[in-house]
Each structure stands twice: as C-alpha cells, then as structure tokens.
C-alpha positions in Angstrom: 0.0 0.0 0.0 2.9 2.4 1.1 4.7 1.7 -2.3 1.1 2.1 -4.5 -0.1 5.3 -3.3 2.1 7.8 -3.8 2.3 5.9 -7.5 -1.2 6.9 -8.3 -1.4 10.0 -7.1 1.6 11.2 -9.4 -0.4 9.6 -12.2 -3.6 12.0 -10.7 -1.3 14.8 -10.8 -0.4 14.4 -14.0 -3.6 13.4 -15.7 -5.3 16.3 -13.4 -2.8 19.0 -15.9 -4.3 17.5 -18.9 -7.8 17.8 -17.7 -7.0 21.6 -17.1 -5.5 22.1 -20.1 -8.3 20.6 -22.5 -11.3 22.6 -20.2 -9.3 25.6 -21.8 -9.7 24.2 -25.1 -13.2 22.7 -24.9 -15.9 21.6 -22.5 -16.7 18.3 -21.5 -20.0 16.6 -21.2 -21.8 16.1 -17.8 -21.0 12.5 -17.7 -16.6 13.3 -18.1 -16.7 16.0 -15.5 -18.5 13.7 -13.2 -15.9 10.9 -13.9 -12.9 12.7 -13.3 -14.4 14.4 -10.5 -14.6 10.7 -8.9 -11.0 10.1 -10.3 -9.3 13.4 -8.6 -11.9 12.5 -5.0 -10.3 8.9 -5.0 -7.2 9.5 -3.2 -9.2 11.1 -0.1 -11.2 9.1 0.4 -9.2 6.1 0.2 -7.3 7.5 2.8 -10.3 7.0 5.2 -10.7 3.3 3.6 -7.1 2.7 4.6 -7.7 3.6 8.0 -10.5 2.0 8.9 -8.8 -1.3 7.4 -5.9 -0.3 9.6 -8.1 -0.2 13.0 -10.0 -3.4 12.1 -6.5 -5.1 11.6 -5.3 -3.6 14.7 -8.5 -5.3 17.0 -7.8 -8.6 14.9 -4.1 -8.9 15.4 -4.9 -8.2 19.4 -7.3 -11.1 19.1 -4.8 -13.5 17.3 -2.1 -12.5 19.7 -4.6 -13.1 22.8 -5.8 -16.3 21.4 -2.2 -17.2 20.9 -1.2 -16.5 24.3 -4.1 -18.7 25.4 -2.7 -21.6 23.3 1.0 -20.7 24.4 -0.4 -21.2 28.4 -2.6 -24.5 27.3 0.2 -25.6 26.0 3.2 -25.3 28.6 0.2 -26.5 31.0 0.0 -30.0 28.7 4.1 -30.2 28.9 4.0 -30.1 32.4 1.5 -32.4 33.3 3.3 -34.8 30.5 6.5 -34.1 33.0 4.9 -35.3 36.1 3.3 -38.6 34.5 6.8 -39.2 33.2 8.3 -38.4 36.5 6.2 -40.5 37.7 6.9 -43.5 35.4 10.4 -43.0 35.6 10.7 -43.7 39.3 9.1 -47.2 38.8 11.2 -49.9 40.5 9.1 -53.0 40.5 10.7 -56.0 42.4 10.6 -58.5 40.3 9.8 -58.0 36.2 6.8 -59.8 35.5 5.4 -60.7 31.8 2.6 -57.7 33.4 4.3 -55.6 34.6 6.4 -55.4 31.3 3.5 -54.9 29.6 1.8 -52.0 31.4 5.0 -50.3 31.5 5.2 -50.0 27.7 1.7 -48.8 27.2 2.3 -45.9 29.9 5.8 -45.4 27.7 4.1 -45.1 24.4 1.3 -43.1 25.6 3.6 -40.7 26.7 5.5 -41.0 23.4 2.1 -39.9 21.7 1.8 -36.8 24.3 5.5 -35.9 23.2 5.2 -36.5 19.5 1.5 -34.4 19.9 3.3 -31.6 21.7 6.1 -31.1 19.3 3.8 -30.6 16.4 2.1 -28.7 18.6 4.7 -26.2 19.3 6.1 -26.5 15.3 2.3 -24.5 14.6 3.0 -22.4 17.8 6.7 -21.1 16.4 4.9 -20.6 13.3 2.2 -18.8 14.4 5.1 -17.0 16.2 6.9 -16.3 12.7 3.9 -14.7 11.7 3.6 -12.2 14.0 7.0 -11.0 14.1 7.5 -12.8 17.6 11.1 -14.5 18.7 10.1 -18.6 18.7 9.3 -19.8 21.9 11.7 -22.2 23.1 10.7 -25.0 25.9 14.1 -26.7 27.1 11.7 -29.3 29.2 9.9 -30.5 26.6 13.5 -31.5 24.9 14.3 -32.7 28.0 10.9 -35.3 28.0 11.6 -36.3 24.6 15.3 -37.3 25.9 13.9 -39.3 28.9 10.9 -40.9 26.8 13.5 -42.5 24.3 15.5 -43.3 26.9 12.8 -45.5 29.0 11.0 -46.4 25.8 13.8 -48.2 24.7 14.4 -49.7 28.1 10.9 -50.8 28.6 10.5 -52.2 24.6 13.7 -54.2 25.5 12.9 -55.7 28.3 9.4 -57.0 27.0 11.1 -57.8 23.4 13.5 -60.1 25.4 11.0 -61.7 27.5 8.7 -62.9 24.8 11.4 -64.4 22.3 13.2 -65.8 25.4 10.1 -67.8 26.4 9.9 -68.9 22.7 13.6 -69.9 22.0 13.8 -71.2 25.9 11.1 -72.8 26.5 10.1 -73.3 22.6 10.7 -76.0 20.7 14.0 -75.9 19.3 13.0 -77.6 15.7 12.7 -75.0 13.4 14.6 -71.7 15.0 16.4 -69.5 12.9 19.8 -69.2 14.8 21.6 -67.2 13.0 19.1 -64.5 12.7 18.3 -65.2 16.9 22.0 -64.5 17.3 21.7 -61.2 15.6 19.0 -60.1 17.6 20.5 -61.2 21.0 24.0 -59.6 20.2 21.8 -56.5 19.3 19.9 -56.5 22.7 22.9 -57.1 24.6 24.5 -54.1 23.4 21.7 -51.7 23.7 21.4 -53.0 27.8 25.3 -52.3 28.2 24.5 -48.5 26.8 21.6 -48.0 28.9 23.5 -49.3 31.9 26.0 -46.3 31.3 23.5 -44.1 30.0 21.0 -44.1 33.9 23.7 -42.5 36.0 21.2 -40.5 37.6 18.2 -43.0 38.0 19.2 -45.8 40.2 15.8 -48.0 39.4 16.0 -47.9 35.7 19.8 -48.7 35.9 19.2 -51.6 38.2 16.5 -52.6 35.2 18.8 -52.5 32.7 21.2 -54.2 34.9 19.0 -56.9 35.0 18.1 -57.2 31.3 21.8 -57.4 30.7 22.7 -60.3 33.1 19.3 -62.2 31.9 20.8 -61.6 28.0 24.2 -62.1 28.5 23.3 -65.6 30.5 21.3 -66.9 27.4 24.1 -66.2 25.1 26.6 -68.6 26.8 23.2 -70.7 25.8 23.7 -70.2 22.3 26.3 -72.5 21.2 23.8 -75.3 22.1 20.9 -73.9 20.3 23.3 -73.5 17.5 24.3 -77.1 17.4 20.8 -78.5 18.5 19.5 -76.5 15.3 22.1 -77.9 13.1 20.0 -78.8 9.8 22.9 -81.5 9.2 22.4 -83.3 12.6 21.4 -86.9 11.7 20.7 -89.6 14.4 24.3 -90.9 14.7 24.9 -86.9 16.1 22.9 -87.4 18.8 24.0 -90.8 19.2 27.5 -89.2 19.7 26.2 -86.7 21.9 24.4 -88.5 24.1 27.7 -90.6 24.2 29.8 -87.2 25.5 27.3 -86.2 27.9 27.4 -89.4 29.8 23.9 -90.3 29.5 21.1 -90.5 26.6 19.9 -87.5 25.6 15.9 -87.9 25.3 14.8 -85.5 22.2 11.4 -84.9 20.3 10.1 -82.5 17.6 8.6 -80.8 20.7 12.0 -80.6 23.2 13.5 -77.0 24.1 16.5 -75.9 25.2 15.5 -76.0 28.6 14.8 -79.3 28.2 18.4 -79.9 26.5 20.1 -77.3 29.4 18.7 -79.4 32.0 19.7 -82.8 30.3 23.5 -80.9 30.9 24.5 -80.3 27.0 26.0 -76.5 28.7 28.4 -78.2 30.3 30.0 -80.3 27.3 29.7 -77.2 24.4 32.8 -77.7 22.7 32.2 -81.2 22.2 29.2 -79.9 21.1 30.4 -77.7 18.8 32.9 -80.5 17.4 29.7 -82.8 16.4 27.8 -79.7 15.2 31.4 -78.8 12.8 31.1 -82.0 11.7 27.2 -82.2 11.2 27.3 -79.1 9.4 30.6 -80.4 6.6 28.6 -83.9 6.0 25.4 -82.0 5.3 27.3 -79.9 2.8 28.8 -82.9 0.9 25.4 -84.4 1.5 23.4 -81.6 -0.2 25.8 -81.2 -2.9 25.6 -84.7 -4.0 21.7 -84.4 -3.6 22.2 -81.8 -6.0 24.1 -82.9 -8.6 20.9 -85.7 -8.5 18.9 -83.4 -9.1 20.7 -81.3 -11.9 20.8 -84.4 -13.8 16.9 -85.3 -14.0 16.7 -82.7 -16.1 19.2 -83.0 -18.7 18.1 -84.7 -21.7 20.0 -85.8 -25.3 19.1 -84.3 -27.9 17.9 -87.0 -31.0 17.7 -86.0 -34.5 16.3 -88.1 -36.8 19.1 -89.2 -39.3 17.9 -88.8 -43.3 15.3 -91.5 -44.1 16.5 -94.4 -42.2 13.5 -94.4 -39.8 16.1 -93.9 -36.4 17.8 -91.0 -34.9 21.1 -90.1 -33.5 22.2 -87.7 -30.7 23.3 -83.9 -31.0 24.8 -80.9 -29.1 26.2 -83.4 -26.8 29.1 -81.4 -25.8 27.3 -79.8 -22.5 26.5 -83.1 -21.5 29.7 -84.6 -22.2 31.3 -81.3 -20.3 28.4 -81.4 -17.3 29.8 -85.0 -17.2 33.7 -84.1 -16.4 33.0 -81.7 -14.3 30.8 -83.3 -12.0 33.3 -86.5 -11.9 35.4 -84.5 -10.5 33.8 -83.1 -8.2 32.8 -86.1 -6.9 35.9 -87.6 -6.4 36.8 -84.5 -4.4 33.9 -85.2 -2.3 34.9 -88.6 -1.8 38.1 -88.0 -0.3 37.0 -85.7 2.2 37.3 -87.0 5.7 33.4 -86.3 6.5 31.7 -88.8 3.4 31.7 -91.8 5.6 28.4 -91.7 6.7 27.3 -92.3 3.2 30.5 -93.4 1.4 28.6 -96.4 0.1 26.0 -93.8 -1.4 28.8 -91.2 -2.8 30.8 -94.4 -4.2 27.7 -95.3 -6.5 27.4 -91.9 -7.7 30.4 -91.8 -8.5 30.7 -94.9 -10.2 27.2 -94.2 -12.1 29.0 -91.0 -13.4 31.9 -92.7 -14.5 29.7 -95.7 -16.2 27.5 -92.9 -18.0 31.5 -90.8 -19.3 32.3 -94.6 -20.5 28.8 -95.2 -22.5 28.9 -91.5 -23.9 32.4 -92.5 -25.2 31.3 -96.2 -26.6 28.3 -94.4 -28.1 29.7 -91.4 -30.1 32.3 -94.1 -31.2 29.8 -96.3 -32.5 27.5 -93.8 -33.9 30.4 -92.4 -36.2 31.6 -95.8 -37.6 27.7 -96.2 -38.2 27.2 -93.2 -39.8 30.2 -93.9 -42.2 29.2 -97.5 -42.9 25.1 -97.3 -42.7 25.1 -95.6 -46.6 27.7 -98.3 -47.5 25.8 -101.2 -46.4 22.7 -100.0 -47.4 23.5 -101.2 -50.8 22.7 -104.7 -52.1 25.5 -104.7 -53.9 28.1 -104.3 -51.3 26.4 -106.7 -49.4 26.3 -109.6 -51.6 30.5 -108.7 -52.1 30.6 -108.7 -48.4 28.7 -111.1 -46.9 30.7 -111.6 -43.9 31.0 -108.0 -42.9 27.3 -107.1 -43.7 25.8 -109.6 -41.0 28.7 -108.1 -38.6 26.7 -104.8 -39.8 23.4 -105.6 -39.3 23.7 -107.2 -35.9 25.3 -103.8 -35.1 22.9 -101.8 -37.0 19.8 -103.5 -34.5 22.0 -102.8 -31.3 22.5 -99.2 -32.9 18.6 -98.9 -33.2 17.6 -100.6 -30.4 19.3 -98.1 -27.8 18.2 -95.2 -29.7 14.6 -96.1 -30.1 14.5 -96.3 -26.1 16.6 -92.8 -25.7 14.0 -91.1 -28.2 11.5 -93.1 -26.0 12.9 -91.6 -22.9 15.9 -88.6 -24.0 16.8 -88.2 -19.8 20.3 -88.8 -19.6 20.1 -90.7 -16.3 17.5 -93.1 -17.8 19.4 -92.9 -21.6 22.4 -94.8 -20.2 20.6 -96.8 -17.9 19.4 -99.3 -20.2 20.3 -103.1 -19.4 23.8 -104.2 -20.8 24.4 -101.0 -22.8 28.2 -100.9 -22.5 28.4 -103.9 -22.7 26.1 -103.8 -26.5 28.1 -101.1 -27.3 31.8 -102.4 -27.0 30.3 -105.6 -28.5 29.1 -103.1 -31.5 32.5 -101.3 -32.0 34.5 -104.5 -32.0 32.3 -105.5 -34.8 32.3 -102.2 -36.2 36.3 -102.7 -36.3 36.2 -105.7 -37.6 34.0 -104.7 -40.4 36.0 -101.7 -41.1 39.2 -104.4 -41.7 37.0 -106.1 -43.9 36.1 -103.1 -45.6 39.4 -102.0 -46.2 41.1 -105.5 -47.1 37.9 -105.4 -49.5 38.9 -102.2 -51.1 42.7 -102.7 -51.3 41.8 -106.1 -53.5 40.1 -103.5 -55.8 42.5 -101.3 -56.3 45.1 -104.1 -57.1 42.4 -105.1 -60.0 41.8 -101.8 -61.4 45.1 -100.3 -60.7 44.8 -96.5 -62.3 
C-alpha cells in the first residue's frame, strides 16, 4: 500500500494538468466532469478506507495474539503435566519383572511417546504462528528434556518386554525349526543396547538396576547359544545325537517338541565344545550331503538331444558337448567329495554316484564311437551290392545296425540322460558293436585294397 499510493497520485497529478489544459480548449460533457471528479476524490477518500482497514486489523491482530497467548499457556500447562506422569513413570522400581508388569510399563511409555510427539507438532504450529507475527520462537528446554527421557525408557521398557517374549519362545520353545543365526543377531543387538543404557541411567538408580538386570538375563542366554546352534544344526542326523548322548554321559531324550530347557537341563552346557565338534562336523557332511543331492537333481533334467538321421526311420544324438562337459565336471567333483574325511556316513551312497557318473562318461564314449563308424558304414551297407560282395561284414553290420537302433529307439522313447544310459547291458552292447564295427571296417578295407590291385589306375 505504502509503495502504490504515492504511485497513483503522481499519475492524478499528471492526468489532473491535462484535464486543465483541455477545459481551456473545450468543454466536456456532464458525464466526463463527473468521472474525473470521482477520479481526482479517489485519493481522499481512500485514505479514510485505509484507515479504517488499519483499526479493524489492529482489533484482529490483538485477538490473534490473545488467542495465541491462550494456546501458548494450554500448551506449557500439557508439557507439564506430561513431565509429572513421566516423573512419575520414571521412578518405577518394581521387584521382580513380570510378563505384566512389562507390559503395562510399555503402554504408559508409548502413551507418553504420543503426548511428546502431539506436543512437538504442537509447538512447530506455535513457532509458526510466532513467525507470523514478528514474535522471537518460543523455546521450551523441558519439553526437549521429555523427549530425551521418553527415548530413553522407551527403549528400556521395549527391551525388556522384546526379550521376554522371544526368550520364552527360543527357551522354552521347541528348538526344531529356530532361525539361529538370525536369533543370534537379535541377541547380540539387545545385549549391546542393555550395556548402553547401563551407562546411559547414571542419575536414575531403578531404571539402571533394570537395565542391569536385562543385561545379566541376556548375556546368561548367550553362553546358551552354542547349544541352540548345534541343537538347530540342519545337518544333525541320528548318529549326532547318538555321539552326543555318548559325550554327555547319558542318553539324551529329544522330540520334535524338546527346548533348550529341556536340553540345558539334560547338561548339554556343560560339554559345548564337544558340542560344537559334532555340530562342525554335522554341518561339513550336510554340505557334501546336499551337494551330492544336487548334482541328483541337476541331472533329472538333462536330456540328449535325438535327430532323426535322413530316411533311415532312427535317430542319432546332437549338441552333446554340454552333457559330455556337465559329465567331467561333476566327476570330479565327486571324487573330491569322496576323499574328504566327512563322506563316511554315506560313502557307500557317494561311491555309486560316482561310479554311475563314471559308467554314463564310459557309455557316452562307446556311443559317439559307435554312432560315427555307423554313420560312415550305414550308406555303405545300405546297398545290395556291397552286401552280396561282403557277406561276412554285412551280417557283422546288421547285428550292429539292430543294437545301434535298439538303444536309440529307447533314448527317443525316454531322452533323460540318467535313464538314456541306464538301459540293461548297454556298455556292454556297445563295446560288442565297436568290435564288430572294427572288424567290419578291416574287412572293408582288405575289401577295397583287393580293388585297387584289380583296377590299378
């Protein structure tokens, strides 16, 4: 308004001389002297506009400030009260910690987290408010000094009931089925945030004792831990707790529903790193165990790939070197598994995988040998000519031509590899095949040397 005024009265001034200097040159209707009379009146009389906006701002900037200094006294009223509930709370120093008492201390804890949270957005619309009215922002020291202590027993109290409900479940629990490590990471995690508040209540004697007590309760389950470890070993067979049992000194009675209470009072604490030898070696066999369950499992689904060959009516295999490469490496593999010290418990199992690997590498060798020499020979033979020439080497052929049909009619029937080379006396058909096939390669040979010695060139 300040800047605008003055603005528009220069422009009256101005057009007011060029009003006076045509009414010396003409004269203006009624209806132009009436205008510019309003135009030249304007300034006065919003003068008396301006100040009457001025005095009804006045009266309602006193009412915003008053109804601001209300809220401002409502509101350090509600901080106080929160303060003596919470100086209350804070002074709590029950006996013994019960699953109820627990409970009700972290609903009074978050209630008053609610009140703090409630006040602090209360006094962000206050220092605004504040802004507004060109007022410093209020500061309140106490209500940091809540939010400090609320945190602070909040995370005491949450701790104490967090601990108390996962150590019934992993105690007293059954043990089939815990995730250890990820227990682990939330005990380590509680016992470091009891050592902090320990050192953090120097000046409140019952929360510290709390805390004090939370600590001793977590730190005495985690010299528990290396048994629930062991106890939720995936790898541990029946032979473990046979061994077990053996270094505790008496059986060791377990069921899908037994704790670790039930196991801490059997005496597995005091023998853990006997424990922790068996679980070692539970944990290494299971590996070799579930590697060699999957290299099983790799292999159902690799299949040979048959292409039917020209119009012969049978097929032959393709693209085999993935299998033949999938075959090398997992020999290998499982010969390194079978000299590790922890295969015994199923060496007998591990030596027949092995030795089926190593059967299947021999066949695949046997059968590419024999499907080249039959793919050389088949066109040869397939003439009547050459067979009534060689007599001899075309029964060897076709007695090699049904074993060559025979095993490839069953691996188009069924193409898995497992099942492919699984078929009864196929090495043995196979070698039989590419001694005959060698034979009737001599023959073929001898047959076309005598030729050549006929019809020298």
């Amino acid at each position: 308004m300040n800047e605008t005024m003055p603005g528009l009265n220069t422009k009256i001034a101005v057009a007011t001389q060029r009003v006076l200097f045509l009414l010396d040159c003409t004269l203006f209707p009624t209806e132009d002297i009436q205008l510019n009379t309003r135009v030249f009146q304007w300034p006065k009389d919003m003068a008396s506009v301006f100040e009457l906006a001025k005095t009804r701002t006045g009266h309602r900037r006193d009412q915003v400030e008053e109804d601001l200094r209300r809220e401002i006294d409502k509101f350090e009223e509600k901080i106080k009260t929160t303060n003596k509930e919470l100086e209350i709370f804070m002074k709590k120093d029950p006996p013994v910690l019960t699953m109820d008492e627990m409970r009700s201390s972290v609903q009074i804890i978050d209630k008053l987290e609610v009140k703090t949270s409630e006040a602090e957005t209360q006094l962000k619309e206050i220092n605004q408010e504040e802004v507004y009215l060109d007022w410093d922002p209020s500061n309140y020291p106490l209500l940091v000094r809540i939010r400090q202590h609320v945190e602070k027993f909040g995370t005491l109290w949450h701790l104490a009931l967090d601990f108390h409900e996962n150590y019934e479940k992993w105690y007293y629990g059954p043990f089939k089925g815990l995730d250890t490590p990820s227990i682990q990471k939330q005990v380590e995690s509680m016992y470091s945030t009891a050592c902090h508040l320990s050192k953090t209540f120097t000046d409140a004697p019952a929360a510290r004792r709390i805390s004090e007590t939370i600590r001793s309760k977590i730190e005495k389950f985690r010299t528990y831990m290396p048994v629930l470890h062991t106890l939720c070993n995936p790898g541990l067979r029946k032979r473990h707790w046979d061994q077990i049992s053996e270094a505790n000194g008496k059986p060791v009675v377990h069921d899908d529903n037994s704790s670790l209470h039930d196991m801490i009072e059997a005496g597995l604490h005091r023998i853990i790193e006997q424990l922790e030898e068996i679980g070692s070696a539970a944990t290494k066999e299971f590996a070799l165990e579930t590697a060699m369950e999957k290299m099983k499992q790799e292999w159902s689904s690799i299949c040979f790939e048959c292409v039917p060959y020209r119009e012969s009516g049978v097929s032959t295999l393709s693209g085999i070197e993935d299998v033949q490469q999938m075959l090398d490496d997992h020999i290998l593999k499982a010969q390194t598994m079978h000299s590790s010290a922890y295969i015994k418990p199923f060496e007998e199992e591990m030596k027949e995988w092995e030795e089926k690997l190593i059967s299947m590498q021999d066949i695949l060798d046997a059968w590419l040998r024999c499907q080249e020499s039959w793919l050389y020979l088949e066109p040869i033979f397939n003439s009547e000519d050459i067979m009534k020439q060689m007599p001899v080497e075309g029964r060897k052929f076709n007695k090699v031509d049904r074993i060559w049909r025979n095993i490839m009619a069953k691996t188009v029937a069924d193409p898995h590899v497992l099942q492919a080379t699984n078929q009864p006396n196929m090495l043995i058909n196979l070698q039989e095949a590419n001694e005959l096939l060698d034979e009737i390669m001599k023959g073929l040979n001898d047959y076309l040397e005598k030729k050549r010695l006929f019809f020298p060139r």
